[in-house]
C-alpha positions in Angstrom: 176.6 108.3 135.8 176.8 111.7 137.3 178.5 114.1 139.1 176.9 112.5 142.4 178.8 109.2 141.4 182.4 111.1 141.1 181.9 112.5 144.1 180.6 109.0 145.7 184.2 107.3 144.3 186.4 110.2 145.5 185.0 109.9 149.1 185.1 106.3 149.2 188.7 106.7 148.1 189.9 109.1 150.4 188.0 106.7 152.9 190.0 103.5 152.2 193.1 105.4 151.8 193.8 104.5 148.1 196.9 106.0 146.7 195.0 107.8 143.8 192.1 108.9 141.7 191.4 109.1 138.2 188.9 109.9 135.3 188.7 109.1 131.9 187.6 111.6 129.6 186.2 111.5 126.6 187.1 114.4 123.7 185.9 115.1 120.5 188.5 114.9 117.6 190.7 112.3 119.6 190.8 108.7 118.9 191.6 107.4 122.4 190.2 108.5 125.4 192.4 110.3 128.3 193.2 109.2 131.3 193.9 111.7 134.3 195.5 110.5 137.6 195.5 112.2 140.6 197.6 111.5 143.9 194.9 110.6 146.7 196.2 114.3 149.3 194.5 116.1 146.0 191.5 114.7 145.8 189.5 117.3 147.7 190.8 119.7 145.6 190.4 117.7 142.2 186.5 117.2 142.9 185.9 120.9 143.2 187.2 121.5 140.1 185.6 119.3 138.4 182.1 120.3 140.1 182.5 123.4 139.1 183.7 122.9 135.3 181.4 119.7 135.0 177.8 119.7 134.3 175.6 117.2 136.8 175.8 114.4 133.3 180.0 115.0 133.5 179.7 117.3 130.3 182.0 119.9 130.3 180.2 123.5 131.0 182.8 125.4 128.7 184.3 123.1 125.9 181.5 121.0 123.8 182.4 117.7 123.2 184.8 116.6 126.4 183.2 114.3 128.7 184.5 112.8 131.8 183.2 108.9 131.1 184.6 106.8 133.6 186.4 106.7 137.3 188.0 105.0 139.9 190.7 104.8 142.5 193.5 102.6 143.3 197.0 102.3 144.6 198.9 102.0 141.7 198.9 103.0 138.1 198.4 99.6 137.6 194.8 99.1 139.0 194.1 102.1 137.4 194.6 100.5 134.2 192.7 97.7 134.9 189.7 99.5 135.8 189.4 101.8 133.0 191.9 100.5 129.8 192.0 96.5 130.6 188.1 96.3 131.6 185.8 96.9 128.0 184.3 99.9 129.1 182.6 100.2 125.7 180.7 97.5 126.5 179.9 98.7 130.2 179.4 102.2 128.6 176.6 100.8 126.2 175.3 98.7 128.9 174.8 101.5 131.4 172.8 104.3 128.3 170.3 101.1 127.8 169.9 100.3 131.7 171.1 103.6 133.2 173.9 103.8 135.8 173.7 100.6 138.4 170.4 100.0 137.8 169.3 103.6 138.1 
């Protein structure tokens, strides 16, 4: 998973007219990841922030230890959810370091 991917998911979003977008991220010292959701009208804006404080492997470039590890769009909070607290993304996350991301 990359920065290529985010951008790949905020596109397809803005592109099928979902209602938002949202990351999970991943910080050191916290026991639970974060969710961040975004309204779909800032989505442009969202992904240039996040290329320029995310490194290309979704690292932050200025605070070691937060990572953004998952994403996805939707149009409610709801699928949201489902995609990145109901789904074991553990499991896909452990998956996808042995394999690499989609097969890549």
């Amino acid at each position: 998973m990359n920065i290529n991917n985010l951008e790949s998911c905020f596109s397809y979003a803005v592109m099928v007219s979902a209602k938002y977008v949202a990351v999970l991220v991943e910080m050191d010292g916290f026991a639970e990841p974060e969710i961040i959701i975004n309204d779909i009208n800032n989505a442009k804006d969202k992904l240039e922030y996040y290329k320029k404080a995310y490194n290309n492997d979704l690292t932050h470039k200025y605070s070691d230890g937060i990572r953004i590890i998952a994403f996805t769009y939707g149009d409610s909070f709801k699928d949201i959810e489902h995609d990145l607290v109901d789904v074991d993304l553990r499991k896909f996350l452990e998956i996808e370091h042995e394999e690499g991301f989609m097969g890549e």
